[in-house]
Every structure is written in structure tokens, then in C-alpha cells.
N, C-alpha and C positions, 0 to 999 in steps of 0.2 A: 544261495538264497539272497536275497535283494529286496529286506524291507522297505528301506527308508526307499527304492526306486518304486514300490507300490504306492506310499504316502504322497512322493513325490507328485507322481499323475493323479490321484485321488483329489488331491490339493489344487490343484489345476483346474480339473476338470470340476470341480464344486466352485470355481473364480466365474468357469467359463462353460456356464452348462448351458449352451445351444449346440445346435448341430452342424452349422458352419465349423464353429474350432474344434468340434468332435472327430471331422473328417480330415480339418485339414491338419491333424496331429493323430491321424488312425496309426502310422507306426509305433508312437509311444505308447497308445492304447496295448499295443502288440506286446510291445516288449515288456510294458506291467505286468498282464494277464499272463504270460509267458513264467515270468516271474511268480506271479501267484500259485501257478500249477507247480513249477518248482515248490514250493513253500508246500504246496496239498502233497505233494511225493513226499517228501520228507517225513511229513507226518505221517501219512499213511503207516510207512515202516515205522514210526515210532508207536504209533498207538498201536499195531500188529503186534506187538510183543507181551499186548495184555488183552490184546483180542484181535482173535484172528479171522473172527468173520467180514474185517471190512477188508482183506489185502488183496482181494481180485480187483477192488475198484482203480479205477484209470481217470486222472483229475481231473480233464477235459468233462468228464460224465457228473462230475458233483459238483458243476458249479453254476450261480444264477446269472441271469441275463441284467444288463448297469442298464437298458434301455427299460423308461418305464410307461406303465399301462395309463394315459392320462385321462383316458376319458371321461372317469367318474369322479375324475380329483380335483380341485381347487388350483391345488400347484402342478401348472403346467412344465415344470423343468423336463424335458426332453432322458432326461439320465439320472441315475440315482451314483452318486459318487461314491459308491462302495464295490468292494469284491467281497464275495459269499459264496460260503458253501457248507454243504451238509453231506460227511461221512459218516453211510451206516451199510449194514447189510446186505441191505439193496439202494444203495447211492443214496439221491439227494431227493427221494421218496421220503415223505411224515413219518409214514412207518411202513417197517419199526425205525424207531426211535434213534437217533444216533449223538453226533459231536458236529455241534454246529461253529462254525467260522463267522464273523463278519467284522472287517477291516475297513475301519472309514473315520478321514481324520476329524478333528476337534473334538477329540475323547472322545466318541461314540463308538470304538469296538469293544468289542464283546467274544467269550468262548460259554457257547452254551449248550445245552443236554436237554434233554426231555422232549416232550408233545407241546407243540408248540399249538398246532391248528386245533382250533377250537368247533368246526364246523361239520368235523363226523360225527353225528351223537349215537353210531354204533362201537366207535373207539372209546368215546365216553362212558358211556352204560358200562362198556366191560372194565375200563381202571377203575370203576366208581364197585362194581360187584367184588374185582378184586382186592380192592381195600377191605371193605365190607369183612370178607374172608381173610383177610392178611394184614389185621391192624394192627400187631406185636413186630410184624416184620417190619413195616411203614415206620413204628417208630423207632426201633430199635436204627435202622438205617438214617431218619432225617438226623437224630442225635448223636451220632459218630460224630466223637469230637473233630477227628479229618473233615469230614463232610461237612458240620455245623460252623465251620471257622470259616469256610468260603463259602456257605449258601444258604440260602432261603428259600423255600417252594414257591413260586412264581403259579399264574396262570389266569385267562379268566374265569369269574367266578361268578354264582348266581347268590340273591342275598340271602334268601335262605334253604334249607336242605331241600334236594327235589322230592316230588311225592313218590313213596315206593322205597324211603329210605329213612331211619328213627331216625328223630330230632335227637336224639340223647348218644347216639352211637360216639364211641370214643374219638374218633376220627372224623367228628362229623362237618366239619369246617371245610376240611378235603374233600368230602362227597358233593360239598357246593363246587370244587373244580367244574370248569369244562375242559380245560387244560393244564396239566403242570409242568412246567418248565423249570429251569437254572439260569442263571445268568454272570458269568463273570469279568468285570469292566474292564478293560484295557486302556492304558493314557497313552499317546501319541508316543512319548517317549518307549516307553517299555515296547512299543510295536518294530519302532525304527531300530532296536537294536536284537537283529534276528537272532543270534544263538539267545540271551536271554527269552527270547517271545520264545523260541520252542523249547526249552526249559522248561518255562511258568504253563505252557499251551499242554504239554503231555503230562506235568502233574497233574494240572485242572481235570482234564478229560479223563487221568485215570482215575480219581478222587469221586467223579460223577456217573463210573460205570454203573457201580453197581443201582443207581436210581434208573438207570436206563436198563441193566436188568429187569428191575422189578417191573417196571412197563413194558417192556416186551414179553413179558410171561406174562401179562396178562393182557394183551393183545394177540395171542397166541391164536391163531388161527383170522385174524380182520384181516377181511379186503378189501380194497381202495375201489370204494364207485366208480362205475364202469363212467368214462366220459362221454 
């Protein structure tokens, strides 16, 4: 594994984000990307040894596209200078729920968990019922002091409880989710030096299962809108 070679070209490539020097350095793309998939195998076997429904995934399958969708956006950059990716289940699908990656210099990585997309509101409805029915376990889990030492419940939120749900319910903050997510930061440094990053990357992930548990039990049967 070959961090500081992924920072390397990320670094680069956020100097010189047009499509000229994209192509005319597609080998180093190669050899990055190459490099990252290494970094997703490794992990794969490591987070396998506390969950083993993600060890048929093949890294090439969970990972995102650095070319980005500009048409509706402000900022025209041609490429997003990151590598990403999402191990779960079933790959780099929302859900269910998995261990998310994203590696991109100037402190902006991150190792994150949960539901991220906020725009199923049939995945919503059901973490939102689940709670409902499972607020002892929701707290008992956010305040683990393991858990509470590295996280916060992240998500979008609506400002006040949707209708169909008490104002007063213990857990009522959460039911304003549309999404909950984890997030934990990563500094350039801690990236570039790979035995520590997957260290710090497979405690994190295992520390965050059990939240990714509880949201796939209760997305227990959702399916992803037909495209």
C-alpha cells in the first residue's frame, strides 16, 4: 500500500484540475487508483474479520468516479480530487449501510458509516419507525463511551418533528433526521503514513458497526428505486 502515492496525485491533480494534464498524466492516474484498490483489499480483509458480509466485494466494484457531473454546478472543475469508496453488503450501494472511504488532500478525509442519502424518504420513514420502536437501544448505543469518544450523529435534518411522529418522543431530535451518518476526519499526515491510516481506519469502522447495524435492521427489507 502506497498512501503518500495517492496524496501525491490527488495533490496534483487539485493544482491542475483540467483535462489536458488529466490525460496527459493518465499513467499516474493509473498507478494511484491502482494503489487505492490495493488500500480497499486490505481493508476489505481487515474489516472481514468483524464482518463478514462485505469479503466477496472486489475493489474495482466500490469505488467512485474523480470525473465530475458539472452541469448543474457553479464550479466547473472537470474532476473531483478525491478517491472514494463505499464497503458494504452490496458494494458501494446506500443501502444497506456500510464503511465509507474518502481520501483527499488538505485535511478533507474522512472514514464514515451510516446513510448518508437523504433523498429515499422510504429509507427514512423506516429508520425514523425504527427508532420510534427502538429508543433504549439508539441510546444505549450513541453513548458507548467507545462510540461517543469518536462520534457524533451527523445528518440532514428537518426543524421540527415530521407529522405522524410526538413532539415529546424521547428520541425526538433523531426523528427530525433524513439521514444519519458518522464522520471521522483524517489530516494529511495520518493519511500518508499507511500502516498507521489502517490502524486508525479498522478501529474506526469497527467502533461504527454496530450504528450500521442498527440501520440495516431497520432497513430490513428497502429497495433501491428502480432507475
Amino acid at each position: 500500500m502506497n498512501t503518500q502515492l495517492i496524496m501525491d496525485y490527488l495533490s496534483a491533480l487539485s493544482l491542475h484540475n483540467d483535462r489536458e494534464w488529466y490525460h496527459a498524466n493518465k499513467e499516474d492516474y493509473k498507478k494511484a487508483n491502482a494503489a487505492f484498490e490495493q488500500l480497499l483489499e486490505a481493508l476489505i480483509l481487515e474489516i472481514g474479520k468483524f464482518d463478514s458480509s462485505i469479503l466477496h466485494n472486489q475493489p474495482k466494484d466500490l469505488t467512485f468516479k474523480i470525473v465530475r457531473d458539472t452541469r448543474f454546478s457553479h464550479d466547473k472543475s472537470p474532476y473531483n480530487p478525491a478517491f472514494r469508496a463505499h464497503i458494504s453488503a452490496k458494494g458501494k450501494l446506500p443501502v444497506p449501510v456500510g464503511y465509507y472511504l474518502m481520501i483527499k488532500p488538505g485535511n478533507q478525509s474522512f472514514l464514515g458509516g451510516g446513510l448518508f442519502a437523504d433523498m429515499f424518504k422510504d429509507a427514512t420513514t423506516m429508520i425514523r419507525d425504527y427508532i420510534v420502536l427502538h429508543g433504549e437501544e439508539w441510546e444505549r448505543m450513541i453513548h458507548e463511551p467507545a462510540f461517543a469518544d469518536y462520534f457524533t450523529v451527523r445528518g440532514t435534518a428537518l426543524k421540527n418533528v415530521p407529522a405522524g411522529y410526538a413532539k415529546d418522543h424521547p428520541q425526538a431530535e433523531y426523528l427530525k433526521f433524513k439521514s444519519w451518518y458518522l464522520e471521522y476526519p483524517l489530516n494529511d499526515q495520518e493519511v500518508c503514513d499507511a500502516e498507521a491510516f489502517m490502524g486508525k481506519a479498522v478501529e474506526i469502522f469497527q467502533t461504527m458497526k454496530p450504528f450500521n447495524d442498527y440501520l440495516n435492521k431497520a432497513l430490513a427489507g428497502f429497495q433501491m428505486p428502480a432507475r
